[in-house]
Structures are given as structure tokens and as C-alpha cells.
C-alpha positions in Angstrom: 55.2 1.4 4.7 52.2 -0.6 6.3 49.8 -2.8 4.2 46.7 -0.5 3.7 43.4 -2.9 3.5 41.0 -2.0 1.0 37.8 -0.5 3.5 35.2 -3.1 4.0 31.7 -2.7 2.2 29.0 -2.3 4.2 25.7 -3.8 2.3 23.4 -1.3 1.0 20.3 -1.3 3.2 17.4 -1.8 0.6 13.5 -1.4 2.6 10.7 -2.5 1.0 8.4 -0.3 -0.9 5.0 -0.7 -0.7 2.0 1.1 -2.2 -1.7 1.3 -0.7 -5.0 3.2 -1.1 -7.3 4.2 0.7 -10.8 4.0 -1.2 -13.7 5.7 0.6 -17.4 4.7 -0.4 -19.5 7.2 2.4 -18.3 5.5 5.6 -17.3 2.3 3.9 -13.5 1.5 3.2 -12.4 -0.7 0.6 -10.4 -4.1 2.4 -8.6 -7.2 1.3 -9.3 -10.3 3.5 -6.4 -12.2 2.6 -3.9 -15.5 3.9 -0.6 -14.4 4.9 1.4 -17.2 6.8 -1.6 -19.4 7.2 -3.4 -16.9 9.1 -6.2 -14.5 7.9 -5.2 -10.6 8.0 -7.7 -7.7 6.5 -5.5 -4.4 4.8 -5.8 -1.9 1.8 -5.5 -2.9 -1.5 -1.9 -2.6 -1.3 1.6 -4.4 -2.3 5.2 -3.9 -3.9 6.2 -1.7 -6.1 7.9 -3.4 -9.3 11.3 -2.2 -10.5 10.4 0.7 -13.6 7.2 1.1 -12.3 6.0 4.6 -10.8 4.4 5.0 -7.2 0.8 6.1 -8.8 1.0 2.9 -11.5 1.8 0.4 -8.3 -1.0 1.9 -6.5 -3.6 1.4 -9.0 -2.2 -1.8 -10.7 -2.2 -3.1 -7.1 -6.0 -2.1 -6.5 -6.8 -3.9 -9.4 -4.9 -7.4 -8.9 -6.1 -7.2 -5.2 -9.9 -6.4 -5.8 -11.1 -6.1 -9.1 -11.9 -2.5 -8.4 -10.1 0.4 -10.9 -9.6 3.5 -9.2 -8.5 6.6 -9.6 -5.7 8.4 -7.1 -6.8 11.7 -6.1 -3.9 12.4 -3.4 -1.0 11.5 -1.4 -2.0 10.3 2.4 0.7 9.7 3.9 4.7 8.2 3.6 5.3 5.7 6.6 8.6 3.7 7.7 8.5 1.1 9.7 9.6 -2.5 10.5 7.3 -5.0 9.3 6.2 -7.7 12.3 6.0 -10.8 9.5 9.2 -10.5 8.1 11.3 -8.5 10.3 12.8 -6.0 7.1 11.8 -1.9 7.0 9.0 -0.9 4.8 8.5 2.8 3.0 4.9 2.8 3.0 2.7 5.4 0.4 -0.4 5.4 1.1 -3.0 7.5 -1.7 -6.6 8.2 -1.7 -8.5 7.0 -4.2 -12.1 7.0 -5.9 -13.4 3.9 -7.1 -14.0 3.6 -10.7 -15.5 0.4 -11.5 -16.1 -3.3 -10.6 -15.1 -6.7 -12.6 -16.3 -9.2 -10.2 -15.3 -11.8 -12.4 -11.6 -10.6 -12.4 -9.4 -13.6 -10.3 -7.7 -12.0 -7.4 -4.2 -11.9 -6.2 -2.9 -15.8 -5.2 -3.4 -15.8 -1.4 -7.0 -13.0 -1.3 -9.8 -14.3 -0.6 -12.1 -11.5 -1.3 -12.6 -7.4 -0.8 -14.8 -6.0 1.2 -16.0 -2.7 2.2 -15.9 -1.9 6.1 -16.9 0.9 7.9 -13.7 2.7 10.3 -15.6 0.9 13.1 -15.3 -2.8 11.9 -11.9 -2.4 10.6 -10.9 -1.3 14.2 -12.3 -4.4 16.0 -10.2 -6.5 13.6 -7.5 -6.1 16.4 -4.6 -8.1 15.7 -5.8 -9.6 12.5 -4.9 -6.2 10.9 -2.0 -6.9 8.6 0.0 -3.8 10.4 -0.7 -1.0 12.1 -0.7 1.6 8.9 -4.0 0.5 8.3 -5.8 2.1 11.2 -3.3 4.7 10.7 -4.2 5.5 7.3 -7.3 6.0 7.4 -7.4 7.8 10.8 -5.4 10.5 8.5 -7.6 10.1 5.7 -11.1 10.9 7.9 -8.5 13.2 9.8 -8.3 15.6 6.3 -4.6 14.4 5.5 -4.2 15.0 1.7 -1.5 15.8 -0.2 -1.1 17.0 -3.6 -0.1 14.2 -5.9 2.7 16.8 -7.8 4.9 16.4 -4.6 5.4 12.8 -6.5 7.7 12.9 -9.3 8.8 10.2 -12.0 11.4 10.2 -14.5 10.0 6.5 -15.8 8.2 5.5 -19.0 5.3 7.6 -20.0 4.2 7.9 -16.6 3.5 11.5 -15.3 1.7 12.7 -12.4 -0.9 15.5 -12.1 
């Protein structure tokens, strides 16, 4: 009888998940200018989303850190995968629409943002290469495009959380 190795584990392949919104004010979009490997990049509000933490409670917690703006999520934009240029690992992207609330200027931002701006489809398009990936353009093209989806295609089994 031959020696039967145990099979070799492969290591589970873990992307990133990430959270953005898109806020709309008229033809004004809510952006982070903000210092990401000693160069300046402009996205969403956007970031990680924290172990036991739901996709809509990411998307506004990250808003708020990035900002100072509380918004409300009205729908789903769009899910994206793709390989981040910076670090080289896969991202699962959500992306949500979202209304702006309210302001706290005097609310410290995020280490590493400088400030948020609001920037017409225009501007944020001439930013180029200083565009922290190309789901930013993307996102918004779907947004002014009519891409909306019900947030109830989300569902959480966490905490309190519960989606429309």
C-alpha cells in the first residue's frame, strides 16, 4: 500500500471589500482629495468594510470619516471587481447613491484627506491619472447613465442592521 499524502491547501483567496457613494448635488459630485503613497489622488467617499459591519453601515460610516457629510443611501450603483494598481490585490467594489444630509465642517477627516470637494463630471474627468482608479469615472458615468438598483437586492444577517 503506497503512502497517501494528505492534499495540499491552497490559501483562500480573500479580495478586498470596499464601499463608495456617489453623492450628487445638481451637477456637482461629492470628492476626497486625499495622500495615498505620497502622491495626491481625488475618489468617492469610499474605504473598507470592517468585519460585522453591513455594506449600507460602511458606506455611510465611510462618508462621514472621509467628509464630514452624513448621507443617506438611496440605491445600489454598481458591484465592480478588479485589481487595484497601488497594491496589486482584487477589490469587490459597491458603489451606492446617496443624498447628502448634512455638513460638520469642524469634524477631523480620515488620517491621510486633505479635504472634500464637490466637482462637476467635467473636472473629475480631467483629473486623468490622479484619479485613485478607474471606478470613479465609471461610477458616476452609471450614476448620470440611470444605473440604480434597489437597495433590497442587499441583505444582512448582522446586528440590528436591516435594509430597505
Amino acid at each position: 500500500m503506497a503512502d497517501s499524502a494528505p492534499p495540499i491547501a491552497r490559501p483562500v483567496w480573500c479580495p478586498h471589500v470596499t464601499v463608495a457613494c456617489v453623492v450628487a448635488d445638481g451637477d456637482r459630485f461629492l470628492m476626497v482629495e486625499e495622500e495615498v503613497n505620497g502622491r495626491v489622488a481625488y475618489n468617492q467617499p469610499a474605504g473598507h468594510l470592517d468585519d460585522r459591519e453591513s455594506l449600507i453601515t460602511a458606506a455611510v460610516r465611510e462618508t462621514l470619516e472621509e467628509t464630514g457629510w452624513t448621507v443617506a443611501l438611496e440605491h445600489l450603483v454598481s458591484v465592480n471587481q478588479w485589481r487595484s494598481t497601488e497594491h496589486g490585490d482584487g477589490v469587490v467594489r459597491f458603489t451606492f447613491a446617496a443624498r447628502a444630509i448634512s455638513h460638520d465642517p469642524q469634524r477631523p477627516l480620515d488620517d491621510g484627506i486633505r479635504r472634500a470637494l464637490w466637482m462637476t463630471r467635467d473636472e473629475i474627468a480631467a483629473l486623468g491619472e490622479r484619479l485613485r482608479s478607474p471606478l470613479v469615472l465609471m461610477s458616476i458615468d452609471a450614476w448620470l447613465a440611470g444605473q440604480r438598483y434597489p437597495l433590497g437586492l442587499l441583505h444582512s444577517l448582522l446586528t440590528e442592521d436591516r435594509y430597505p
